[in-house]
N, C-alpha and C positions, 0 to 999 in steps of 0.2 A: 782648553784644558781645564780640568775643573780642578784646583789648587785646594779644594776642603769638601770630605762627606760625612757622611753622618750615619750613625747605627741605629736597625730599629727601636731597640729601648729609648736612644735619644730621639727618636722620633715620636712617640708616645709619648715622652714628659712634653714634650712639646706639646701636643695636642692636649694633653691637660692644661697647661699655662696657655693659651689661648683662648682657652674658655674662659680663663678666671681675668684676661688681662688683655685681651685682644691681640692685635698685630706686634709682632716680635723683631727684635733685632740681637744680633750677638756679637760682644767686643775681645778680642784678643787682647789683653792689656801688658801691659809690661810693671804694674804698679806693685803697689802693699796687697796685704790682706792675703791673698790666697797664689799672690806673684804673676806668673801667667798661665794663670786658669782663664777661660773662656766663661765669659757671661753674659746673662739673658735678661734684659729689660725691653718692658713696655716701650713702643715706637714714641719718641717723641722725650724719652724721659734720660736720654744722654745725648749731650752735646759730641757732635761731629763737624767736624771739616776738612777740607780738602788738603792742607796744609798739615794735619797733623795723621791723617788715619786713610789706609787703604782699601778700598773694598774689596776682597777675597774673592766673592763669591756669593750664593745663596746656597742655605741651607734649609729642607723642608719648607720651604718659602720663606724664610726669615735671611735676610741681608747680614752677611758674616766679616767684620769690619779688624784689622789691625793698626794698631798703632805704628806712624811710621818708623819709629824710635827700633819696636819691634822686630817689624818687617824685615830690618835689616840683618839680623841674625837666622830671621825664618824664611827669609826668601828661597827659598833653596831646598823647604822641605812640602811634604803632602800633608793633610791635616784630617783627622778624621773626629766630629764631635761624639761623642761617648757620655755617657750617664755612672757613677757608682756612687752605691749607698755613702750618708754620712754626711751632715754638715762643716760645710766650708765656709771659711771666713770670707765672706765678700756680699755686696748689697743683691748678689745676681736673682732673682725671680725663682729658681728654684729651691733654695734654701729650706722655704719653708715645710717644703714635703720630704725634709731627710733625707736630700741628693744632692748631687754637683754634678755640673759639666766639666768635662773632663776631654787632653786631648790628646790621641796617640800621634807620633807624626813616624814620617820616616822621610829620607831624602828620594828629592823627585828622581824620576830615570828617564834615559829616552822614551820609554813605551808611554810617559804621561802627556809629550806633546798630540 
């Protein structure tokens, strides 16, 4: 069951940050700054572990990870990453081109197993 997808505009910003930053990863966080907004950093360039973060899924070939902390509130829902104009408060990789990730959810149903 694929538990996160992604819309073509979010697909495109991707492929621009890719050029500029290579291989991608994205964290569902539960923190400051933009709360839990989804963000996009350079592979390598966030601390993960098994003890603290889930792996979702992939998205447009990028690894889409939640905090377990998270997790436990979202477990339960479908995730879809989304793109809208406007800078967001948070260190995420797209920032600088006047966008944020963004994320609709809705609760899973039967038809998603």
């Amino acid at each position: 069951m694929a538990r996160v997808d992604i819309t073509d505009r979010a697909r495109k910003v991707i492929d621009t940050l890719r050029e500029q930053h290579g291989p991608l990863i994205f964290h569902q966080s539960g923190g400051c700054c933009d709360g839990s907004s989804p963000m996009c950093f350079p592979e390598g360039e966030l601390y993960l572990d098994d003890d603290n973060d889930v792996l979702l899924g992939e998205v447009h070939g990028c690894p889409f990870y939640m905090s377990k902390f998270q997790y436990e509130y979202w477990q339960h829902t479908h995730l879809t990453l989304d793109v809208t104009e406007g800078r967001g408060a948070s260190f995420s990789a797209e920032i600088p081109l006047g966008l944020r990730f963004v994320i609709d959810s809705r609760l899973l149903v039967a038809e998603d197993d």
